[in-house]
C-alpha positions as CSV (number, residue, x, y, z in Angstrom):
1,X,-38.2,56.0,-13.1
2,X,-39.0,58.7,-15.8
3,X,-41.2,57.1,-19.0
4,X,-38.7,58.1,-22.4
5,X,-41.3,59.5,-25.2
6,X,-42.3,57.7,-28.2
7,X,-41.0,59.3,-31.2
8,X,-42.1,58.4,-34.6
9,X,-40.0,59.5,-37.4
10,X,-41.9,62.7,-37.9
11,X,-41.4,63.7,-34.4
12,X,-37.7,63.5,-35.0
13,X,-38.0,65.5,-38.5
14,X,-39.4,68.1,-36.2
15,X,-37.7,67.8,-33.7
16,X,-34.1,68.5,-35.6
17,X,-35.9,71.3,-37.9
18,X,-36.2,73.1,-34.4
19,X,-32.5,72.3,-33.6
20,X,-31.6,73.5,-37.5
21,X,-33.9,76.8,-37.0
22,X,-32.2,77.7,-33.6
23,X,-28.3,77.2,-35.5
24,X,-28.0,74.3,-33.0
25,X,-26.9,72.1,-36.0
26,X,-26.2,72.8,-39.1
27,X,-27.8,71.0,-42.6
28,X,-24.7,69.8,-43.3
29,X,-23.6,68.4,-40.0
30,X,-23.9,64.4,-40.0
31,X,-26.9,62.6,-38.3
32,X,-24.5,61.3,-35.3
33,X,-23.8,64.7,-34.2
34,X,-27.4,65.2,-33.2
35,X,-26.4,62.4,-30.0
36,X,-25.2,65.7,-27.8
37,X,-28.7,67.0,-28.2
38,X,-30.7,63.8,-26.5
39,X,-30.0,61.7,-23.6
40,X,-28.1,58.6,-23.6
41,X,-31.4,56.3,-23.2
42,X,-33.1,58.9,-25.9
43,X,-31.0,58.6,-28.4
44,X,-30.7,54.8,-28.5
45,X,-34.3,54.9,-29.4
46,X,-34.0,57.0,-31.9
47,X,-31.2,56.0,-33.4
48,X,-33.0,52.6,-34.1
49,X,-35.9,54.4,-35.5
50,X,-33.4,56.6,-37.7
51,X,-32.2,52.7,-38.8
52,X,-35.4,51.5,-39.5
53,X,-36.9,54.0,-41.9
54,X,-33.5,53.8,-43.8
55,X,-31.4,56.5,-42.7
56,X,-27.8,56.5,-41.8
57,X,-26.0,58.4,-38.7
58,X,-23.6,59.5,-41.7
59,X,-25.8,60.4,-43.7
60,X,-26.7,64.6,-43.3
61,X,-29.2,66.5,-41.1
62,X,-30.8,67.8,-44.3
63,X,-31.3,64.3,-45.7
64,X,-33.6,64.2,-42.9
65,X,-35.2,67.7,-42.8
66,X,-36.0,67.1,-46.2
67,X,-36.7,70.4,-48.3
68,X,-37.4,73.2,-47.1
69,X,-39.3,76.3,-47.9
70,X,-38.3,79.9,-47.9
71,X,-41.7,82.7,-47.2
72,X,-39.3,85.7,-48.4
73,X,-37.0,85.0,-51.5
């Protein structure tokens, strides 16, 4: 049986920036929507984590991101 990954809540933050980068998701999309983007067994985990360090799956993707910076305004 495959081992799942330990996330923290950092590796998630990274994990959606990638997904936000690639136009994957969008900043506004809600947290839920990120599901289709992790396994079943995956995102149960993470959604707990989400839970635990206060965030909501209706809350948005760029609640989570946090700010972001821009090299060429």
């Amino acid at each position: 049986m495959p081992k799942l990954r330990q996330y923290s809540i950092c590796d998630i933050q990274d994990e959606v920036r990638a997904l936000v980068e690639r136009g994957s998701v969008g900043r506004h999309h809600r947290i839920y929507e990120l599901s289709r983007h992790f396994g079943d067994r995956e995102w149960q985990k993470l959604e707990s984590l989400l839970e635990q360090n206060d965030y909501l799956l209706r809350d948005r993707v760029i609640d989570l991101v946090g700010k972001e910076t821009w090299l060429n305004d």
